[in-house]
C-alpha positions in Angstrom: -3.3 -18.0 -28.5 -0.1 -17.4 -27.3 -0.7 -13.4 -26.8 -3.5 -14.9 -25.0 -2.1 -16.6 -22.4 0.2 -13.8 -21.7 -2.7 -11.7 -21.0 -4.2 -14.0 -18.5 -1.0 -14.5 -17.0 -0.5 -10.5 -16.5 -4.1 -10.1 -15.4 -3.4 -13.0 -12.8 -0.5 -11.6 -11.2 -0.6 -10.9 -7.6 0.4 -7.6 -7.7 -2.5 -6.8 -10.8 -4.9 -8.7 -8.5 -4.0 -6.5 -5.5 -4.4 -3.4 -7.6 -8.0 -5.1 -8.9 -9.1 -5.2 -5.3 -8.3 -1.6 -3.7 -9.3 0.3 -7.0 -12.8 -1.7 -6.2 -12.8 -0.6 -2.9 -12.1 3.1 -3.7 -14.7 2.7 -6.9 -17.5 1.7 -4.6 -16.6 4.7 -2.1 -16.5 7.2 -4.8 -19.7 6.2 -6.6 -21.7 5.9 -3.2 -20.7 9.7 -2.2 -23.2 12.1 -3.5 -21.1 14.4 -5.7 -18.0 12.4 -6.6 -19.1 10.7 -9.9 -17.5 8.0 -11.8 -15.3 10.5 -14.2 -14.0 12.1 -11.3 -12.9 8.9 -9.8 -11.1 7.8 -13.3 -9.3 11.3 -13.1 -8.0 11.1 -9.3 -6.1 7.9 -10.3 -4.6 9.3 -13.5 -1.6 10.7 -11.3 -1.3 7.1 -9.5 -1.3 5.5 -13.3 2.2 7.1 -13.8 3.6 4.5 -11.9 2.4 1.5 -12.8 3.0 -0.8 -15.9 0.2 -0.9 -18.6 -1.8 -3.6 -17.7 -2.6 -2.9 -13.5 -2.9 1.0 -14.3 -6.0 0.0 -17.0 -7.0 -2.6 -14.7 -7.6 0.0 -11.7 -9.4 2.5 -14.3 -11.7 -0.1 -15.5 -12.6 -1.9 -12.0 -13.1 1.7 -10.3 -15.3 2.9 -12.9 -17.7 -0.5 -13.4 -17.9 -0.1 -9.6 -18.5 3.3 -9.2 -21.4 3.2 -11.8 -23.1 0.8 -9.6 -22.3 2.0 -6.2 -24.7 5.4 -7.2 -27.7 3.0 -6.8 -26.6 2.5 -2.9 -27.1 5.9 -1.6 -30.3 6.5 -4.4 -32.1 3.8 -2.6 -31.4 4.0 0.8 -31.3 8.1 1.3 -33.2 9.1 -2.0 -29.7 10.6 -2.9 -28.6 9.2 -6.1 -24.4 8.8 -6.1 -24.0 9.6 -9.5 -26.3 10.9 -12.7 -27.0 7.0 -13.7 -28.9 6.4 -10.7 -31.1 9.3 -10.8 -33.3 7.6 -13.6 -34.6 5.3 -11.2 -33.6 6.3 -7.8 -37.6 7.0 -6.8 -38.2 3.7 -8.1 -35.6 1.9 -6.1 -36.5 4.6 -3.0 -40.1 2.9 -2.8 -39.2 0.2 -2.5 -36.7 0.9 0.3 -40.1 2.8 2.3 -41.8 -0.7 1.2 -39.3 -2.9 3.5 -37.6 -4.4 -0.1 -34.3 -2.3 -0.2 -32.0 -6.1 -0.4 -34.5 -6.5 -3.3 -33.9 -3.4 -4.9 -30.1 -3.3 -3.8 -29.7 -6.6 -5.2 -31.2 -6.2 -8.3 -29.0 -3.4 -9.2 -26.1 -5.4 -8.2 -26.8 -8.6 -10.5 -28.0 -6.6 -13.2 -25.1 -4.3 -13.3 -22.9 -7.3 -13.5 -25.1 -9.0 -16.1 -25.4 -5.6 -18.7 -21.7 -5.2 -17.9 -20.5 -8.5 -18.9 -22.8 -8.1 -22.0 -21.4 -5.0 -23.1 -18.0 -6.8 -22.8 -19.0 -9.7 -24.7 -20.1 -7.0 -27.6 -16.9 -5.4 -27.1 -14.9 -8.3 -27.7 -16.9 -10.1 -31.0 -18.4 -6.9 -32.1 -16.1 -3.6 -31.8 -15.2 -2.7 -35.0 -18.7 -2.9 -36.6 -20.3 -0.9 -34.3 -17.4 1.5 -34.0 -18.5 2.2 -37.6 -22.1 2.6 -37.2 -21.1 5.0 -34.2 -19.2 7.1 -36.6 -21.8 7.4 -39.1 -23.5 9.6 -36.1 -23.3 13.3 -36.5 -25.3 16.1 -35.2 -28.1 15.7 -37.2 -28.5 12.0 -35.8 -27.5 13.2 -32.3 -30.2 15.7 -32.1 -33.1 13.2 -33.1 -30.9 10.8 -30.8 -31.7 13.5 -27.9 -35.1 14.0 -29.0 -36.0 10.8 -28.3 -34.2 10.9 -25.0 -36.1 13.8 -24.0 -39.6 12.0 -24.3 -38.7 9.8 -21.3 -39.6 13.1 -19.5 -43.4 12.0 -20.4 -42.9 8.1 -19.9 -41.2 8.0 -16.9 -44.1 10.5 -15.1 -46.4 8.5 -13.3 -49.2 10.3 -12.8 -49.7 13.7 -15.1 -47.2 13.4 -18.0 -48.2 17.5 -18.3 -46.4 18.0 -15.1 -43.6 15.6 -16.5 -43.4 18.3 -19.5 -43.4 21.3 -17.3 -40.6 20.1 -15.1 -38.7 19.1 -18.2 -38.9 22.5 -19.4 -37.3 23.7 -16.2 -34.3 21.7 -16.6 -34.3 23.0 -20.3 -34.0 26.3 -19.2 -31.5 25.8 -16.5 -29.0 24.2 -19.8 -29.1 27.7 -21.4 -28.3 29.5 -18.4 -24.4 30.6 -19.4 -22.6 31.5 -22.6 -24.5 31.5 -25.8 -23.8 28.4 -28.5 -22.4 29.5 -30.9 -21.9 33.7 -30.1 -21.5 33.3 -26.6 -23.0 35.8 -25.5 -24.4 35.5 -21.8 -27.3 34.3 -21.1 -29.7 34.3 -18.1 -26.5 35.0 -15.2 -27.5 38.7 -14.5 -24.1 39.6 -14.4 -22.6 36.8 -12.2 -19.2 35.1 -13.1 -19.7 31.6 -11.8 -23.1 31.6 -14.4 -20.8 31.9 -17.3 -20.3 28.5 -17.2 -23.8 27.1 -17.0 -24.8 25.1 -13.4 -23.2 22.2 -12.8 -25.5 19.2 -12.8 -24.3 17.4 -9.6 -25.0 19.7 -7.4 -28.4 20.3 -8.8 -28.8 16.8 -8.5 -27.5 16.7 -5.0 -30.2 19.8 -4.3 -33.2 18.2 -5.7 -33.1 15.0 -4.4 -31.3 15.1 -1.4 -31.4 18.5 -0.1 -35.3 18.5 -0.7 -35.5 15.1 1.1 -34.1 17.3 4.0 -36.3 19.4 4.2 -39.3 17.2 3.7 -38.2 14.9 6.6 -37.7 18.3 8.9 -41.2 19.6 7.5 -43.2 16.3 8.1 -41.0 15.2 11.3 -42.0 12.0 9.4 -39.9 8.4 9.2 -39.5 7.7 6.2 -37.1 4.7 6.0 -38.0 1.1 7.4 -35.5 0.1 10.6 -32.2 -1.9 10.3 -33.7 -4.9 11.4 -37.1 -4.5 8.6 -34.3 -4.4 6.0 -32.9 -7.9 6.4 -32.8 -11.3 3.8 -30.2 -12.3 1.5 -30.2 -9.1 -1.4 -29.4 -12.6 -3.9 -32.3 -14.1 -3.1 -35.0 -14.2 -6.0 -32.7 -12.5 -8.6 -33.2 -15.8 -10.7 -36.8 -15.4 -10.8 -36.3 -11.8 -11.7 -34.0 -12.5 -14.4 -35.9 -15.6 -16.0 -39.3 -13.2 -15.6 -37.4 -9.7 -17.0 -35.4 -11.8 -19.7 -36.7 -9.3 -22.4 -36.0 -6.2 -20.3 -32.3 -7.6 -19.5 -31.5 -8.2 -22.9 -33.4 -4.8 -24.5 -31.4 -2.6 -21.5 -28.0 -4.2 -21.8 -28.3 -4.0 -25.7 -29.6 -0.3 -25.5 -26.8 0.7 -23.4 -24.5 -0.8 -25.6 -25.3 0.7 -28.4 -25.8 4.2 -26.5 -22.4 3.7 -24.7 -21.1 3.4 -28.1 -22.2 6.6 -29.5 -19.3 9.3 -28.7 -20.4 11.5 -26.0 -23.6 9.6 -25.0 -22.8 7.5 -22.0 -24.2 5.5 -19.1 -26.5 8.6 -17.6 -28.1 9.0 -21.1 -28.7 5.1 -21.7 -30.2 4.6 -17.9 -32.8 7.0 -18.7 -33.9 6.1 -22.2 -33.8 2.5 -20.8 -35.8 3.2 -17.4 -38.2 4.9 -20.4 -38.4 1.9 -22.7 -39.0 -0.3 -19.7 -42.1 1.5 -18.6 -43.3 2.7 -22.5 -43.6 -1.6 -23.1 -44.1 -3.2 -19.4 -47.5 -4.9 -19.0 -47.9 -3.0 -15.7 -46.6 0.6 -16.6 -49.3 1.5 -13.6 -46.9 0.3 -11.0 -44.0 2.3 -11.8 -42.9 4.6 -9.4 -44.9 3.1 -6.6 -41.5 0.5 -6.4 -42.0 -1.5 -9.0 -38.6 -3.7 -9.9 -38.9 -4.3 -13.7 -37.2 -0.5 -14.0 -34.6 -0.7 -12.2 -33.4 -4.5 -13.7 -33.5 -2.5 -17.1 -31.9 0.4 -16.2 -29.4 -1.3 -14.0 -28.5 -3.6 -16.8 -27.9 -0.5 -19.2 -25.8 1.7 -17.4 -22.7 -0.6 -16.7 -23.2 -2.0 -20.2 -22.8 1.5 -21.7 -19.1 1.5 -19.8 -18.1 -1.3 -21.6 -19.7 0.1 -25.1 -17.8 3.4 -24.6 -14.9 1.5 -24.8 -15.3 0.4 -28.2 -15.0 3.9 -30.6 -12.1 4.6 -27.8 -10.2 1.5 -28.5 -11.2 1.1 -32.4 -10.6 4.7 -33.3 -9.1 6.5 -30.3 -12.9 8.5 -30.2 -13.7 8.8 -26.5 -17.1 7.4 -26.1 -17.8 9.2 -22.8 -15.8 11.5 -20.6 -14.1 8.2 -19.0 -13.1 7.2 -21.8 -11.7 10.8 -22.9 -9.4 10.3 -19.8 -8.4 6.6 -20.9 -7.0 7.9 -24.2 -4.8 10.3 -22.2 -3.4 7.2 -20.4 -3.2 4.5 -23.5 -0.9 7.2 -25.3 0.9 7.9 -21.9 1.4 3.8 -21.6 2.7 3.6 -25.7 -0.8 1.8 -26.3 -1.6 4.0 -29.4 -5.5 3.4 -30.0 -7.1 2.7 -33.3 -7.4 -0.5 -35.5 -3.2 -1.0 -35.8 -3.6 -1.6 -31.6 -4.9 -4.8 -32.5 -2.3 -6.3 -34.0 0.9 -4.3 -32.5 -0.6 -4.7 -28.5 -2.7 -8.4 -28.6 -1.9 -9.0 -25.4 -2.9 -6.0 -23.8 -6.1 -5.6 -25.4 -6.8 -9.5 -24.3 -6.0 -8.2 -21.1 -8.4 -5.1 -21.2 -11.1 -7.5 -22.4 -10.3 -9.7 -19.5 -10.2 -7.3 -16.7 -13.7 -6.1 -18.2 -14.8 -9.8 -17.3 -13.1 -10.0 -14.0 -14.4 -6.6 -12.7 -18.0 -6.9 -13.7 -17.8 -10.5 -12.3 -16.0 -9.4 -8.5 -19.0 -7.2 -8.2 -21.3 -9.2 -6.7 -19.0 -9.8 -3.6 -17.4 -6.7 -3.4 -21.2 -5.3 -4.2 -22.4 -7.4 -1.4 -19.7 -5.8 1.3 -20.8 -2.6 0.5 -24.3 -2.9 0.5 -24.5 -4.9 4.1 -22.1 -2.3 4.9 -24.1 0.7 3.8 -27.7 -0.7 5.6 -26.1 0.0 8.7 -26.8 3.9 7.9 -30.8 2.8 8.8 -29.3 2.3 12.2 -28.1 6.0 12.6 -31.4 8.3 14.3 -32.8 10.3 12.2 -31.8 13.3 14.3 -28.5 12.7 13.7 -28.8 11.3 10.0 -30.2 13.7 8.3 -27.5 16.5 9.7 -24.8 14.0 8.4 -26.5 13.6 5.1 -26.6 17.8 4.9 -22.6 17.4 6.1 -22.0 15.0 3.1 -24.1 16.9 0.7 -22.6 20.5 1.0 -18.8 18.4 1.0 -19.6 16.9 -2.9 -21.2 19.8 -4.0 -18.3 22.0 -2.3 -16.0 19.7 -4.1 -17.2 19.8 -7.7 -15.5 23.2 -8.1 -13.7 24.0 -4.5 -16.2 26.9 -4.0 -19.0 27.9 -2.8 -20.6 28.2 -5.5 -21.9 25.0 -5.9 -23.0 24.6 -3.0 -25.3 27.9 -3.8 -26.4 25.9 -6.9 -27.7 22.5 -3.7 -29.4 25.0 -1.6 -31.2 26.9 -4.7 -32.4 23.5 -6.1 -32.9 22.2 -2.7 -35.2 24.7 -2.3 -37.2 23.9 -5.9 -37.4 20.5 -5.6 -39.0 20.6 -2.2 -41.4 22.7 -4.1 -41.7 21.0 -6.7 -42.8 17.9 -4.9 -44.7 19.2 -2.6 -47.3 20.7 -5.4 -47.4 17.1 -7.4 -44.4 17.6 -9.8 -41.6 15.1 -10.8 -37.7 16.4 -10.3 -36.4 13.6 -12.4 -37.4 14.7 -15.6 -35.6 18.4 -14.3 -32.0 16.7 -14.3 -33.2 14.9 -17.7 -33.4 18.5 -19.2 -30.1 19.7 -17.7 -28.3 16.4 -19.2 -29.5 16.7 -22.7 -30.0 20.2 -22.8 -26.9 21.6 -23.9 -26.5 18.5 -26.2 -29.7 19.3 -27.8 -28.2 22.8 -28.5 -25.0 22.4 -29.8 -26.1 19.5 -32.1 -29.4 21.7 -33.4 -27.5 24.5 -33.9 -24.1 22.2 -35.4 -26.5 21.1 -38.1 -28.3 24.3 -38.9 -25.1 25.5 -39.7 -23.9 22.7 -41.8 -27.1 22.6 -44.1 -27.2 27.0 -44.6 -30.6 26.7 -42.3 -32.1 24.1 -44.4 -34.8 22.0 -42.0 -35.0 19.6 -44.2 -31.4 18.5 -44.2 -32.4 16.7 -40.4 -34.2 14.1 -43.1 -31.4 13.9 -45.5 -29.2 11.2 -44.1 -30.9 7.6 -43.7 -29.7 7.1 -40.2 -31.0 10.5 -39.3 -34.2 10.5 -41.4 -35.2 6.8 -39.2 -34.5 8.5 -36.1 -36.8 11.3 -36.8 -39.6 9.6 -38.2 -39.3 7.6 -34.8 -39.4 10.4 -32.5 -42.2 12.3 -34.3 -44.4 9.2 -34.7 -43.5 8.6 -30.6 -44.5 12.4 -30.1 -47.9 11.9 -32.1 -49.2 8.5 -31.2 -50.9 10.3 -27.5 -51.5 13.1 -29.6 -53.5 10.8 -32.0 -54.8 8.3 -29.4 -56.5 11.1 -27.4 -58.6 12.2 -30.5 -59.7 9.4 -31.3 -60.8 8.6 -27.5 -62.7 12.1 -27.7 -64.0 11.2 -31.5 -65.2 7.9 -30.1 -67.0 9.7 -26.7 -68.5 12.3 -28.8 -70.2 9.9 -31.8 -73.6 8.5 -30.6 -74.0 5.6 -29.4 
């Protein structure tokens, strides 16, 4: 009790509080730029942690990060452009319903469902940590590839119309993961003798091309409006979350668990556990037809999962000093820097600064709904701007975060070239999600397939071997072969007479 109190007393200090507030402020900024992501956020303050005590130099990690998840939703549903790889499972979803008039619905909804899977993952985090650090460390490659197979279905569940086009598009982004060095040789592969392809392309500025680049050029193409005015886009973005949450009480609970438990596994994360989640929402909704016309039930799901997954990466990190996610790779950095040693002895030699890590968890996902709101009534305004003008800045900002990912212009090659192929893309009827699916799990899919093919001498059966493993494949090939199955019988049942 007593180490406690000292924690809430050190959280509660003016000058921690101050710290709480502008690494909120700089959290929502970073996350709502197109090409500045969360990780890159937690590693521009490393230098300013230096300074500070323990306590307010975790406190400005943790608030910036649970801010900067969220804030990728802003620009994903107002522009099309999601702000960071979270936000791309569901930024069409959230995107229709902006074009519908609803964006303080959709805006909303990501902000009070952020807060809600956040706080959830903290509450895990706090009761739970040790036991799931366990199960997380029973994963190796052999679970982590059936663990991307299954991620890699959402391709088909999260495609509206022709899950065949879903597959196609999937296989794109698949093939853009093995441009690069060769796992394990590394020997080249697909750069035709360019340097800057040696080291694969870089996800964000694909992400930046295909969703916001192409939106570009659609709007130049069609001379069309797409957005609703300032003035359509008005109401309260709280209103009706309560019904939502009382009606989605299933989906709230399944994504803030999922992401969790995702955010958990080492080197999973919150992009990873918003797509499976945005998936599971629509593979068990009792309206999977209105997904992706704007449909809200996603993006409460999704929203819920990707700031829970923050707080789960937190637990292998502080329980075993195993970075959950590439945050929380850079938060071990500064817990060693700060004498906070992690693994189970930081328990009982720190108390009070683990109490306060747990409570500045609970204080950042809880300041999100006002800072949230700021941001969001601040960020409508951009309806106001012409579209003349707009879409010029947007190019501006665009070429800046993809220029920025490297300092060179090579990623901003990368924008242009994927601009270019998801205007196509869409234009001819195909989905781009499922294309920065495939460039996520890609290379994770690799490494762990060909990780375990060395471990077991080439032995395919060894991927059945372990129980954990064995469960996750029986899953994903029963989830591959049920539409497989189902369509038989539908073409057994058309072909028997009558």
């Amino acid at each position: 009790m007593d180490a406690l109190l000292a924690a809430f007393a050190t959280v509660f200090d003016p000058y921690v509080l101050l710290i709480i507030c502008l690494s909120s402020a700089y959290g929502l900024f970073v996350g709502a730029m197109p090409g500045l992501t969360a990780t890159m956020a937690t590693a521009l303050l490393v230098p300013i942690t230096f300074f500070m005590p323990p306590v307010p130099a975790l406190a400005a990690i943790v608030t910036a990060t649970a801010m900067a998840i969220f804030a990728g939703d802003i620009p994903g549903c107002l522009l099309r452009i999601p702000g960071t790889p979270a936000s791309a499972a569901y930024v069409d979803e959230a995107y229709a319903l902006t074009r519908k008039g609803k964006a303080e619905q959709a805006l909303g909804a990501g902000v009070v469902f952020s807060a809600i899977g956040g706080i959830f993952g903290t509450i895990v985090l706090v009761t739970a940590a040790p036991a799931l650090a366990e199960i997380a460390l029973q994963f190796s490659s052999f679970e982590y590839f059936w663990l991307v197979c299954l991620g890699l279905t959402c391709a088909v569940f999260i495609t509206t119309e022709s899950p065949l086009k879903g597959i196609i598009t999937l296989f794109i982004g698949l093939f853009v993961a093995t441009i690069g060095l060769d796992n394990p040789a590394g020997q080249p592969r697909f750069t035709f003798g360019s340097a800057d392809l040696l080291s694969g392309v870089d996800v964000i500025p694909a992400m930046i091309g295909l969703f916001a680049i192409a939106e570009v050029l659609r709007v130049v193409a069609a001379a069309e409006v797409r957005l609703p005015s300032a003035a359509e886009v008005k109401g309260s973005i709280f209103r009706g979350q309560w019904e939502l949450a009382k009606k989605y009480r299933v989906q709230v609970l399944r994504g803030s668990a999922s992401g969790t438990l995702i955010g958990a596994l080492p080197g999973a994360g919150a992009d990873i556990a918003a797509w499976i989640a945005y998936a599971m929402s629509k593979r068990f909704s009792k309206e999977p037809q209105k997904f992706g016309t704007g449909h809200i039930e996603g993006i409460v799901e999704s929203g819920a999962a990707n700031n829970a997954a923050v707080s789960g990466a937190w637990i292998p990190a502080l329980v075993f000093g195993i970075p959950g996610d590439s945050i929380t790779a850079i938060v071990i950095g500064v817990l060693y820097l700060k004498g906070l040693n992690p693994g189970p002895t930081i328990f009982i030699n720190n108390p009070e600064s683990i109490y306060a890590v747990f409570i500045l968890f609970f204080l950042s996902n809880i300041i999100m709904l006002p800072f949230g709101w700021l941001a969001i009534k601040s960020a409508k305004q951009i309806l106001r701007v012409p579209r003349n003008i707009l879409m010029p800045l947007i190019l501006m900002f665009c070429i800046v975060g993809a220029f920025a990912m490297n300092n060179s212009l090579y990623g901003v090659t990368v924008m242009l070239v994927f601009g270019l192929l998801g205007f196509f893309l869409e234009e001819n009827g195909f989905p781009i999600a499922p294309v920065i699916l495939g460039m996520i799990l890609g290379p994770m899919l690799e490494q762990n397939f060909i990780t375990s093919l060395i471990k077991s001498d080439g032995d395919m059966l060894a991927f059945f071997e372990r129980p954990i493993a064995a469960g996750l494949g029986i899953v994903t090939l029963l989830v591959w072969a049920t539409p497989i199955v189902l369509a038989l019988l539908r073409r057994r049942r058309r072909m028997s007479p009558a």
